[in-house]
N, CA, C and O atoms as a GROMACS GRO file, in nm:
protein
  456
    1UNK      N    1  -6.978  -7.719  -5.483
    1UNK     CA    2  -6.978  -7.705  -5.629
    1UNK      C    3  -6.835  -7.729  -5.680
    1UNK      O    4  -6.728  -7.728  -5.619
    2UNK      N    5  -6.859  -7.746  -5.784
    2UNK     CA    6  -6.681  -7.811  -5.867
    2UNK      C    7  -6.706  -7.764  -6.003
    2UNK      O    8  -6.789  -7.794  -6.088
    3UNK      N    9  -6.575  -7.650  -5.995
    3UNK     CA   10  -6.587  -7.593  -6.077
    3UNK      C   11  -6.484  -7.720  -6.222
    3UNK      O   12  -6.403  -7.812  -6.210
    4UNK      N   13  -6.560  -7.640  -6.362
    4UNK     CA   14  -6.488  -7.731  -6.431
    4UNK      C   15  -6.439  -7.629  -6.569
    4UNK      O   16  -6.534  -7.568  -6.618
    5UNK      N   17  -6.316  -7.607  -6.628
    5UNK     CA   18  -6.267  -7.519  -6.746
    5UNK      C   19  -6.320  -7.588  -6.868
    5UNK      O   20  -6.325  -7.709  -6.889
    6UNK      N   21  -6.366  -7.471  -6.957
    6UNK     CA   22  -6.388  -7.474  -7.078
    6UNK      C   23  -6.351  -7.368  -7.160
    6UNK      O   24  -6.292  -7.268  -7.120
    7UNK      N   25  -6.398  -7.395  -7.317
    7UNK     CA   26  -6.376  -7.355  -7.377
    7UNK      C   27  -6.530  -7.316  -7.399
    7UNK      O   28  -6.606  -7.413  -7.398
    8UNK      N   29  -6.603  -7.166  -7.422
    8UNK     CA   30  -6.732  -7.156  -7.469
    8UNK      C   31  -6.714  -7.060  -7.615
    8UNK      O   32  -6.689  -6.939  -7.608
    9UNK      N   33  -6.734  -7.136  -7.756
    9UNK     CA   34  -6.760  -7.123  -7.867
    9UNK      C   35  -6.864  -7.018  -7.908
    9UNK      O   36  -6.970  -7.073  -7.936
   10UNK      N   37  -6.867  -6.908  -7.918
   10UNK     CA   38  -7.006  -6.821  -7.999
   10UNK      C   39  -6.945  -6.777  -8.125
   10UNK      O   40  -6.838  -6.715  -8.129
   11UNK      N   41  -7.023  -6.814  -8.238
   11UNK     CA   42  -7.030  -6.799  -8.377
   11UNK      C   43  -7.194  -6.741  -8.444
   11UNK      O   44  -7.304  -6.795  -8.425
   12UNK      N   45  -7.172  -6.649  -8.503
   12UNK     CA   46  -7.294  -6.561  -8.542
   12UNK      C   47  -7.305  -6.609  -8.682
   12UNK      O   48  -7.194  -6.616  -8.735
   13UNK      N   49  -7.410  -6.647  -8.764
   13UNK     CA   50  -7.420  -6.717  -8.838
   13UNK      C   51  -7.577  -6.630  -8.912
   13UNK      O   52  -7.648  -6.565  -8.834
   14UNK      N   53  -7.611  -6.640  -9.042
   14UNK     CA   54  -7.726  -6.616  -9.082
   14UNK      C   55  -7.833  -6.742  -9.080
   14UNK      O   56  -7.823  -6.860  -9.114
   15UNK      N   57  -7.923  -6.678  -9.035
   15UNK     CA   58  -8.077  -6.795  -8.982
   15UNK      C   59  -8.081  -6.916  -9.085
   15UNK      O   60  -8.132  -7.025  -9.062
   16UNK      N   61  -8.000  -6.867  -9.239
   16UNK     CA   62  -8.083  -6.977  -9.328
   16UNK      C   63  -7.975  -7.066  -9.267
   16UNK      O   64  -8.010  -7.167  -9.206
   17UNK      N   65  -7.843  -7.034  -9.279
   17UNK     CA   66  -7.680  -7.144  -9.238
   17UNK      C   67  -7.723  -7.255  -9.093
   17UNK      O   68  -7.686  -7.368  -9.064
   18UNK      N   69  -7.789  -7.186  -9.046
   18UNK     CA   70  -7.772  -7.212  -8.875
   18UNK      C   71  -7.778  -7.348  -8.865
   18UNK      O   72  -7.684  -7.406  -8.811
   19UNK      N   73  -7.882  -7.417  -8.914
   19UNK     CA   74  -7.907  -7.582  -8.954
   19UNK      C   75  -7.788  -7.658  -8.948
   19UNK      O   76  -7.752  -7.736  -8.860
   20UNK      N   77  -7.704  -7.608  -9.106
   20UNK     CA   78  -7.672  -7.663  -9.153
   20UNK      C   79  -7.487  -7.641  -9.072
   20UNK      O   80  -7.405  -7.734  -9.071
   21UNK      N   81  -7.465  -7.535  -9.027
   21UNK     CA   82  -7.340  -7.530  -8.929
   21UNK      C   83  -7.372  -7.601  -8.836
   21UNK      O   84  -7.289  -7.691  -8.826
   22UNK      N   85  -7.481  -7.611  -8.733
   22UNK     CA   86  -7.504  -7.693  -8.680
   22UNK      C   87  -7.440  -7.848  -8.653
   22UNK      O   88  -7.378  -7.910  -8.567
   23UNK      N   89  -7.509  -7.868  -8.803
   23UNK     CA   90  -7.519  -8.028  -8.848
   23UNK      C   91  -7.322  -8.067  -8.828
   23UNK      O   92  -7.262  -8.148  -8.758
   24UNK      N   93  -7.272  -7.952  -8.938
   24UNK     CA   94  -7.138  -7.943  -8.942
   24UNK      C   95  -7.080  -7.995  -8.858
   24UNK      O   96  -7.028  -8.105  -8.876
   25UNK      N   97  -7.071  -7.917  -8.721
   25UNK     CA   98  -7.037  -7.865  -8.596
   25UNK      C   99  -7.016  -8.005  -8.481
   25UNK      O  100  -6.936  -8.026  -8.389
   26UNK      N  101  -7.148  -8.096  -8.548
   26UNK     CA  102  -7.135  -8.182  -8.489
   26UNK      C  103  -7.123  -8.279  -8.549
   26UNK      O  104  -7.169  -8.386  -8.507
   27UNK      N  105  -7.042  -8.267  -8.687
   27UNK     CA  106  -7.041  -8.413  -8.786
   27UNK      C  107  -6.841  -8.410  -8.713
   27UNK      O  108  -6.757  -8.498  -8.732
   28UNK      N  109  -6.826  -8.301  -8.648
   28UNK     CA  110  -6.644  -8.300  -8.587
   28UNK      C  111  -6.658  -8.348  -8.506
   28UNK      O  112  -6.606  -8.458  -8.494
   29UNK      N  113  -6.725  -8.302  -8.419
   29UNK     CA  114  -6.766  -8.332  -8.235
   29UNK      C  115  -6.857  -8.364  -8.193
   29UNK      O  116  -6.937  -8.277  -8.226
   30UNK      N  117  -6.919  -8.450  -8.126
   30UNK     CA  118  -7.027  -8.420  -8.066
   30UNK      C  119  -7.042  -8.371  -7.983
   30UNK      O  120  -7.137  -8.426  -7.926
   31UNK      N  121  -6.987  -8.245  -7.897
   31UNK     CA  122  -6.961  -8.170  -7.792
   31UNK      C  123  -6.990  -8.211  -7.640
   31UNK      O  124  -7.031  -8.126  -7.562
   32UNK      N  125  -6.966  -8.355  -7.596
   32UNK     CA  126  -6.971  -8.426  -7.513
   32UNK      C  127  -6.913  -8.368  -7.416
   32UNK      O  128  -6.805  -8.322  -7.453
   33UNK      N  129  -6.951  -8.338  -7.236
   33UNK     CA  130  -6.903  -8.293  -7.130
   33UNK      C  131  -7.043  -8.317  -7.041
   33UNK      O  132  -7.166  -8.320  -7.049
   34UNK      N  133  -6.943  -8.331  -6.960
   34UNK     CA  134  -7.002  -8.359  -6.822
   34UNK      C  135  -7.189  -8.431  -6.856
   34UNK      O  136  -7.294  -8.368  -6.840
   35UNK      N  137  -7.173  -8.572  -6.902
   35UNK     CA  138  -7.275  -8.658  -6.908
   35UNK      C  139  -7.371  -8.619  -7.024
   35UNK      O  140  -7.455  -8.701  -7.062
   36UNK      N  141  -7.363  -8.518  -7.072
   36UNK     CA  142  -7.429  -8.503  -7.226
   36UNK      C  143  -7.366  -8.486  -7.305
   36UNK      O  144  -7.247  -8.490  -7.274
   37UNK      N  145  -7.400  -8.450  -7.476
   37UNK     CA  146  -7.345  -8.423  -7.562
   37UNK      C  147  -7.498  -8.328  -7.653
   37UNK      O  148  -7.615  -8.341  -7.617
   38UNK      N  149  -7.461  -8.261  -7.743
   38UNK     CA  150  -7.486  -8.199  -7.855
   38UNK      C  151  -7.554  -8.092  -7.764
   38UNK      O  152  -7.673  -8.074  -7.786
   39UNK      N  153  -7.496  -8.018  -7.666
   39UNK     CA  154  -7.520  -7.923  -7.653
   39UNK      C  155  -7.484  -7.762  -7.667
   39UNK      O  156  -7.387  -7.696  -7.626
   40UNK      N  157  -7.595  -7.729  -7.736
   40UNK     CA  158  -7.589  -7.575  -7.805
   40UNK      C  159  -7.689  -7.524  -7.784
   40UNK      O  160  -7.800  -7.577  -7.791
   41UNK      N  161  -7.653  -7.370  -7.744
   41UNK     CA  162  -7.718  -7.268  -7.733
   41UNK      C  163  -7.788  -7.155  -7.850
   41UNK      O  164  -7.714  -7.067  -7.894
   42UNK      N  165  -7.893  -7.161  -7.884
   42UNK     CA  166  -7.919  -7.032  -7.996
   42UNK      C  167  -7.966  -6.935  -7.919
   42UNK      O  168  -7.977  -6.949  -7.797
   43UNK      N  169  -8.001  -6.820  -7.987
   43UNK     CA  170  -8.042  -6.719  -7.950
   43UNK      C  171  -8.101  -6.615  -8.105
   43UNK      O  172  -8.052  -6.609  -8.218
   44UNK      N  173  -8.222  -6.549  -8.047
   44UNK     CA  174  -8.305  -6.533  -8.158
   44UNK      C  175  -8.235  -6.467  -8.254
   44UNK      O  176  -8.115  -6.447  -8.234
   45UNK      N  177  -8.281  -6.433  -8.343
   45UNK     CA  178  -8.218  -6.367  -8.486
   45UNK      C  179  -8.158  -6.195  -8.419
   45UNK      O  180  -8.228  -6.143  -8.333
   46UNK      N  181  -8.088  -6.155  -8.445
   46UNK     CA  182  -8.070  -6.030  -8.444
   46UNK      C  183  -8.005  -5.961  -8.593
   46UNK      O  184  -8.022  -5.986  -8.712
   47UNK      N  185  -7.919  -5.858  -8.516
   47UNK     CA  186  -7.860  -5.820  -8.674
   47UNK      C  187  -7.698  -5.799  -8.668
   47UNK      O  188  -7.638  -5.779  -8.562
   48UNK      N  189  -7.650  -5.804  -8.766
   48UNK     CA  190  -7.494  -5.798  -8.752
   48UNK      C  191  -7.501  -5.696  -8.879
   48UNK      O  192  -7.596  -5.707  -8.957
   49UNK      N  193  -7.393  -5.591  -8.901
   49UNK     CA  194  -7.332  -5.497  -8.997
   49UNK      C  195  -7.168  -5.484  -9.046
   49UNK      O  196  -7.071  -5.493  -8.971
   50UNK      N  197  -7.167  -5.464  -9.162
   50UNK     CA  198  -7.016  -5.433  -9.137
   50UNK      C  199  -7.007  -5.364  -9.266
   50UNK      O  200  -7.106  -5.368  -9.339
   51UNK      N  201  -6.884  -5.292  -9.311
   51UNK     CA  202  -6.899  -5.255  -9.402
   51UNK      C  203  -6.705  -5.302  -9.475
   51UNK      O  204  -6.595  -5.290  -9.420
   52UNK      N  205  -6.746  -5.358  -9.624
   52UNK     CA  206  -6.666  -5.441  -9.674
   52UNK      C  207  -6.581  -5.333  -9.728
   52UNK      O  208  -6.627  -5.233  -9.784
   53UNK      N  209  -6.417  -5.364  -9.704
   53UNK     CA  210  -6.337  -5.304  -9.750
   53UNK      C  211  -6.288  -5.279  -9.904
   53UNK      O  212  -6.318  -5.338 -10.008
   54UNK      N  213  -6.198  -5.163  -9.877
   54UNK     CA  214  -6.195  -5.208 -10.089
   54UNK      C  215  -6.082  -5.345 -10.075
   54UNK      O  216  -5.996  -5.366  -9.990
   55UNK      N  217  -6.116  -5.414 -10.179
   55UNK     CA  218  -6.003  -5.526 -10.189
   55UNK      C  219  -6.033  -5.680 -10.125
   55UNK      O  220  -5.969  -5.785 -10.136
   56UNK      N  221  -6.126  -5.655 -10.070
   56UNK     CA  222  -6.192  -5.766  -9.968
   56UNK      C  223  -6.299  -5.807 -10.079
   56UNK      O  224  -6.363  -5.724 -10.143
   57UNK      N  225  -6.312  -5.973 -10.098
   57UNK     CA  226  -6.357  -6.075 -10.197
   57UNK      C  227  -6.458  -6.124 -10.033
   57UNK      O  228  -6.420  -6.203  -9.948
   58UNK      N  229  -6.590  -6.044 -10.034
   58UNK     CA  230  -6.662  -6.056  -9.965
   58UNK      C  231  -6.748  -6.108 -10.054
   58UNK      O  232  -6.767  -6.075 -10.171
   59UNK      N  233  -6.833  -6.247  -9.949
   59UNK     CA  234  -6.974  -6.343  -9.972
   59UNK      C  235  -7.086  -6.266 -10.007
   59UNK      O  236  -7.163  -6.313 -10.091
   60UNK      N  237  -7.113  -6.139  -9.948
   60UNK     CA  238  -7.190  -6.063  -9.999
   60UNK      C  239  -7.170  -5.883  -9.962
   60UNK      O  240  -7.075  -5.840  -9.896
   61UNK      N  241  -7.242  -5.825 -10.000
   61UNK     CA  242  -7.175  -5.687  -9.976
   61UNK      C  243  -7.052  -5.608 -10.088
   61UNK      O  244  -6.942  -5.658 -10.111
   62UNK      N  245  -7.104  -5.475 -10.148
   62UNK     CA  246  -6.976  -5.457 -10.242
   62UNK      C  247  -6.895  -5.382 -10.172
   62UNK      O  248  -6.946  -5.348 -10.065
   63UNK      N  249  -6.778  -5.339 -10.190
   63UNK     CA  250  -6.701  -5.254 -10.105
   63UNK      C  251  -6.736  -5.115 -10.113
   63UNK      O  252  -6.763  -5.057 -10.218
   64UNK      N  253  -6.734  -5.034  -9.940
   64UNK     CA  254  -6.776  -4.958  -9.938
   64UNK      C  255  -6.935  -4.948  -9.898
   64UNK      O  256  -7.002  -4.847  -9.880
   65UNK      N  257  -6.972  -5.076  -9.892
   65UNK     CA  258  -7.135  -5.023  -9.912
   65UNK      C  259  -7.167  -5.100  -9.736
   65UNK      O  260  -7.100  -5.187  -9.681
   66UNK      N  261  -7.285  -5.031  -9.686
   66UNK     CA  262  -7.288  -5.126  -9.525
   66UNK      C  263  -7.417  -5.215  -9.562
   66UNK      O  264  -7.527  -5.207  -9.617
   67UNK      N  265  -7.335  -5.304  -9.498
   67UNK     CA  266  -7.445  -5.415  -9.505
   67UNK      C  267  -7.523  -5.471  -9.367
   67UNK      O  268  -7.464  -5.491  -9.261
   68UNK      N  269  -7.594  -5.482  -9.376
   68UNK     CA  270  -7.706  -5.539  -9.247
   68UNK      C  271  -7.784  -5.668  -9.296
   68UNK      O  272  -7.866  -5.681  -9.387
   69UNK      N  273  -7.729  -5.765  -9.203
   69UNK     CA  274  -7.803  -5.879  -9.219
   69UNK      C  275  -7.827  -5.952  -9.105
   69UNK      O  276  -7.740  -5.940  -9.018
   70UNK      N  277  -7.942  -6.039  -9.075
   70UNK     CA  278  -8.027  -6.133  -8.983
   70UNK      C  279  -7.903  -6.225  -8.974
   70UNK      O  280  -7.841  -6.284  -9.063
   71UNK      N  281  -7.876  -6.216  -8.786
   71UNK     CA  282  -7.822  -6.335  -8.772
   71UNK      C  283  -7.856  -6.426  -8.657
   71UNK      O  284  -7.954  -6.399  -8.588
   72UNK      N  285  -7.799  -6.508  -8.637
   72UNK     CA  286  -7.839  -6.602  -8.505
   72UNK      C  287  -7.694  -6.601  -8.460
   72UNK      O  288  -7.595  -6.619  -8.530
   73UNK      N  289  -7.704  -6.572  -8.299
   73UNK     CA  290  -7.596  -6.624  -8.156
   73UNK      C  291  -7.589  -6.775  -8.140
   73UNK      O  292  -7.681  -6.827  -8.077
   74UNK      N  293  -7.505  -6.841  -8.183
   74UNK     CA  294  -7.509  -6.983  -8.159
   74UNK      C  295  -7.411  -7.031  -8.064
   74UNK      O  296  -7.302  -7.009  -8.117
   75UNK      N  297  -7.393  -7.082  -7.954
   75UNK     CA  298  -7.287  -7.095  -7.848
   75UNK      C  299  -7.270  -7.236  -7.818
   75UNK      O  300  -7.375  -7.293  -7.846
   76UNK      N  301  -7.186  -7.313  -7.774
   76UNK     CA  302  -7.177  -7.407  -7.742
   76UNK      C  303  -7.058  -7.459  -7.693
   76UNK      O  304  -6.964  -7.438  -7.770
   77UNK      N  305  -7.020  -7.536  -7.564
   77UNK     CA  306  -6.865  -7.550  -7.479
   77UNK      C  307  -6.818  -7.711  -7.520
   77UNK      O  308  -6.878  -7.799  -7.582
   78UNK      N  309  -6.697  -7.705  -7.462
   78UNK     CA  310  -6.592  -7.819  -7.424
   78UNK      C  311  -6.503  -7.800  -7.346
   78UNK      O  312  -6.431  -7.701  -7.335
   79UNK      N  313  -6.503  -7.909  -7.282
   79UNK     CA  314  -6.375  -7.948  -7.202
   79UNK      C  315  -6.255  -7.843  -7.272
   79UNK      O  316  -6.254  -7.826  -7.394
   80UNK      N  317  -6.167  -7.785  -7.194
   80UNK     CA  318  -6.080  -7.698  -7.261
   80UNK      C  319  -5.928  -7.836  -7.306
   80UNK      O  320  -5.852  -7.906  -7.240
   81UNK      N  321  -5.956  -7.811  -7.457
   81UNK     CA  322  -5.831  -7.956  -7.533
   81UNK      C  323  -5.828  -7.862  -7.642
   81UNK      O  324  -5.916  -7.853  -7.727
   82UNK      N  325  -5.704  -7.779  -7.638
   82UNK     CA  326  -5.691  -7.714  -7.770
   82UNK      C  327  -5.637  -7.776  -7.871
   82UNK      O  328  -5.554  -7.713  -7.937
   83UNK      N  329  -5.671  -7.919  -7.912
   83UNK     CA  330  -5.641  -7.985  -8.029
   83UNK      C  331  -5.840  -8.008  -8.090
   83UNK      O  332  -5.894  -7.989  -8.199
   84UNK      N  333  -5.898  -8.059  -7.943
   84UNK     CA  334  -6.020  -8.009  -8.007
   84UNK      C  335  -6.092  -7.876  -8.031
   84UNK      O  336  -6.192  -7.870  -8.101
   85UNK      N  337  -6.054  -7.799  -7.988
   85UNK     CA  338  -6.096  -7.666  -8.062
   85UNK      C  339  -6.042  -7.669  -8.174
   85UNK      O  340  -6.121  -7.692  -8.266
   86UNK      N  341  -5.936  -7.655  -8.204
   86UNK     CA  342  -5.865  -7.623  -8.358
   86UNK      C  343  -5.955  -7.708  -8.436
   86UNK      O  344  -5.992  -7.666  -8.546
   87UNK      N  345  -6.006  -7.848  -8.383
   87UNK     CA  346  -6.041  -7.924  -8.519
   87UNK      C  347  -6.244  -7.854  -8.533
   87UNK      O  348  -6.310  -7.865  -8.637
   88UNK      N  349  -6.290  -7.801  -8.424
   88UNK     CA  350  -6.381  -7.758  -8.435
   88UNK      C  351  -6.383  -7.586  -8.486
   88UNK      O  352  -6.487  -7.534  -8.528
   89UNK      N  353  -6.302  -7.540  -8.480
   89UNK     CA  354  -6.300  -7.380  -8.541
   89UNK      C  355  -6.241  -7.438  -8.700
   89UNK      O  356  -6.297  -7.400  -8.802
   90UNK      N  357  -6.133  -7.525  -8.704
   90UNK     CA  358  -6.104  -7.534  -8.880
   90UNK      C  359  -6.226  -7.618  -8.963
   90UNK      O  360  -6.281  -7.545  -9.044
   91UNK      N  361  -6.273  -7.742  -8.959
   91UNK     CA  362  -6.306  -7.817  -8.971
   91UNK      C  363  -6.497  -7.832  -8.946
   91UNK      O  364  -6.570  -7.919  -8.992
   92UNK      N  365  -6.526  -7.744  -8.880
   92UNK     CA  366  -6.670  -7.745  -8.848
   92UNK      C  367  -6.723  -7.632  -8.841
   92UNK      O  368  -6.844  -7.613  -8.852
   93UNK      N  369  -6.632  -7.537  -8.821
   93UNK     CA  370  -6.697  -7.353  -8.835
   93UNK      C  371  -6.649  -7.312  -8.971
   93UNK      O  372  -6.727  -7.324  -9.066
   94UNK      N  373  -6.523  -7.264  -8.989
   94UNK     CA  374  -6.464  -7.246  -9.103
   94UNK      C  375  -6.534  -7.318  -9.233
   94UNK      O  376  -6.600  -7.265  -9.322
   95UNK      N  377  -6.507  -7.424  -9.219
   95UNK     CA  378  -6.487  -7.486  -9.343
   95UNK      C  379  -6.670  -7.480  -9.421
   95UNK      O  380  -6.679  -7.500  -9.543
   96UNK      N  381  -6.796  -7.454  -9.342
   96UNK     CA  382  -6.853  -7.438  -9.341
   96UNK      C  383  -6.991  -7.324  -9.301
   96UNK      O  384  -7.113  -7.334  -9.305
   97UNK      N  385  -6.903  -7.228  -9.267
   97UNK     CA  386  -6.965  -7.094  -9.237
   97UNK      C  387  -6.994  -7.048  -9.385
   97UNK      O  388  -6.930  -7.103  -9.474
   98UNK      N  389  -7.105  -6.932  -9.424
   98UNK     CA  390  -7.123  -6.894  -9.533
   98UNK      C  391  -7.015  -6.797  -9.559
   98UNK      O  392  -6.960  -6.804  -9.668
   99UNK      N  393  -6.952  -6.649  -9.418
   99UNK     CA  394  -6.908  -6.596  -9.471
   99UNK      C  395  -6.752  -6.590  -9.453
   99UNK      O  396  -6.720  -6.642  -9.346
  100UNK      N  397  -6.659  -6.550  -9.515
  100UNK     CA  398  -6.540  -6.577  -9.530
  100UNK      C  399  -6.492  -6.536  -9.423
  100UNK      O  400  -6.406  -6.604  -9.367
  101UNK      N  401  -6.532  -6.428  -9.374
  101UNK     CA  402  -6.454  -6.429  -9.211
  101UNK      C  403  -6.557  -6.413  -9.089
  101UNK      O  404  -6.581  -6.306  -9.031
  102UNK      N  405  -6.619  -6.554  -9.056
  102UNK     CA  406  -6.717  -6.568  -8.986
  102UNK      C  407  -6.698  -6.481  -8.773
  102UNK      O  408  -6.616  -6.515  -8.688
  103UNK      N  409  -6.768  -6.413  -8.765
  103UNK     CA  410  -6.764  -6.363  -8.636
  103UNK      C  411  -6.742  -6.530  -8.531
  103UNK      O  412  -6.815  -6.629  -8.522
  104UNK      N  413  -6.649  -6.507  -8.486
  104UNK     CA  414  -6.628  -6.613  -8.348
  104UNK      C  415  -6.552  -6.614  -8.257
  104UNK      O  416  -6.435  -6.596  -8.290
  105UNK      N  417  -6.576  -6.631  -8.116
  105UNK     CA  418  -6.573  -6.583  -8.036
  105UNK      C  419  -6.522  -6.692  -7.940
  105UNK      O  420  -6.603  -6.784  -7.932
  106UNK      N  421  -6.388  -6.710  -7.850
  106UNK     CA  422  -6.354  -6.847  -7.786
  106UNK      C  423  -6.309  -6.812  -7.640
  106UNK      O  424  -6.192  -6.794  -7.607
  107UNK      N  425  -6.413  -6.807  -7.562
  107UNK     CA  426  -6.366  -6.754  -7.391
  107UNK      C  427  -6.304  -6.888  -7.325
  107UNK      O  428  -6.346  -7.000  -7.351
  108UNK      N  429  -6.222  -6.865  -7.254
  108UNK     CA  430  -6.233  -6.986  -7.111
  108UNK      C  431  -6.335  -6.935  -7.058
  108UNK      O  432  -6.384  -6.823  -7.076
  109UNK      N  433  -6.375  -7.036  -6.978
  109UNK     CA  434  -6.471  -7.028  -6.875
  109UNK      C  435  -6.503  -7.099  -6.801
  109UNK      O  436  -6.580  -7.181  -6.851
  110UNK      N  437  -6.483  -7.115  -6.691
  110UNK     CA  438  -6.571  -7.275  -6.569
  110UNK      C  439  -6.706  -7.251  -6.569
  110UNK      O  440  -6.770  -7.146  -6.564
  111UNK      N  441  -6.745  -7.400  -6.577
  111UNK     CA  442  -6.895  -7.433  -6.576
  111UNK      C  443  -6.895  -7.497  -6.409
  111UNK      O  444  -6.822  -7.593  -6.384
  112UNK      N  445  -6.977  -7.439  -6.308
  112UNK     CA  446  -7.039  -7.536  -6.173
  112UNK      C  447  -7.138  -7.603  -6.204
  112UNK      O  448  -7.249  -7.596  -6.256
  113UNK      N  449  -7.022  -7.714  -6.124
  113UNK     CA  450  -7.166  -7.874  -6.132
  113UNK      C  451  -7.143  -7.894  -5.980
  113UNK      O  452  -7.033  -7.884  -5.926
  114UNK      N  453  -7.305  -7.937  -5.894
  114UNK     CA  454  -7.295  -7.963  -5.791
  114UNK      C  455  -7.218  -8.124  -5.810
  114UNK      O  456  -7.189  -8.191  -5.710
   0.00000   0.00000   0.00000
């Protein structure tokens, strides 16, 4: 086996966004490695909470109050090139996530390929 470094991407997103970050996600990259491309991982809806601070110009939620909303685990790797991450966390998560400070998540990690 041969191991190979990456970068693995998880961004939590609400079910209606998911599409359309998606689409985003890969109008930057097409997340090409090791002989495929546009590969991403979902995972079913769950729930995410938080509760918005005073002073915080939150997408939804007033301050003070907890909010609970449906989201989706969306994951997806690259070759570890931290010029392409930056352009995929500014440019394809960011710039298109619904909420202003979107949950995301950026491990190394080796993938084995026989």
């Amino acid at each position: 086996m041969t191991l190979h470094p990456l970068y693995r991407i998880t961004v939590f997103v609400p079910p209606a966004h998911l599409q359309a970050l998606k689409d985003a996600i890969l109008a930057v990259d097409d997340l090409s490695a090791g002989g495929y491309s546009h590969g991403m991982w979902e995972s079913a809806p769950g729930q995410e909470q938080f509760r918005v601070l005073p002073g915080t110009h939150s997408a939804i939620g007033q301050p003070g109050a907890l909010v609970r909303e449906a989201s989706v685990r969306l994951e997806f790797c690259i070759p570890r090139d931290a010029a392409r991450l930056q352009r995929l966390l500014e440019d394809g998560i960011a710039a298109h996530h619904p909420w202003n400070s979107p949950a995301v998540f950026v491990d190394t990690t080796e993938f084995a390929s026989p």
